[in-house]
Residue, then its C-alpha position, 0 to 999 in steps of 0.5 A: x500500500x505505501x508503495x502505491x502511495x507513493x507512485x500515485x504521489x509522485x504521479x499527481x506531482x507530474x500531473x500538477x507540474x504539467x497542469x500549471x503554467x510556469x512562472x518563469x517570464x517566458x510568457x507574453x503577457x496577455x491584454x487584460x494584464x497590460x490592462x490591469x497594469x496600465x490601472x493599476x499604475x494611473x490609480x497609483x498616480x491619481x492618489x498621490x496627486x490627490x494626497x499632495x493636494x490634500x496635504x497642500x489644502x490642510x496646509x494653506x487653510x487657515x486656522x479655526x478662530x475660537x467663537x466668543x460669546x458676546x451675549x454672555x453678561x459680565x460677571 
């Protein structure tokens, strides 16, 4: 029994190896990756422009000025 274990082990193995694609870059890559990347890359881009503009906005706002109650009576 362990010794057909073992051939149908080493039989899946082969199997698998032949079933998944390899993961050298000897593939071209396909549209939808070109795609993906091209997407990825322009996100990547537009939030750090947006963070820059933020950061610029919080910067150049002026403070909050504490309100003072002018209808409070003196003591």
């Amino acid at each position: 029994m362990d010794e057909k274990s073992k051939q149908r082990l080493e039989a899946d193995k082969a199997f698998l190896m032949l079933q998944a694609p390899e993961k050298g870059g000897d593939h071209a890559p396909s549209e939808g990756d070109i795609a993906n990347r091209a997407r990825d890359a322009n996100t990547a881009r537009l939030r750090e422009l947006r963070l820059q503009k933020e950061a610029q906005e919080r910067e150049a706002a002026p403070s909050p000025i504490p309100k003072t109650r002018k209808d409070r009576k003196p003591d």
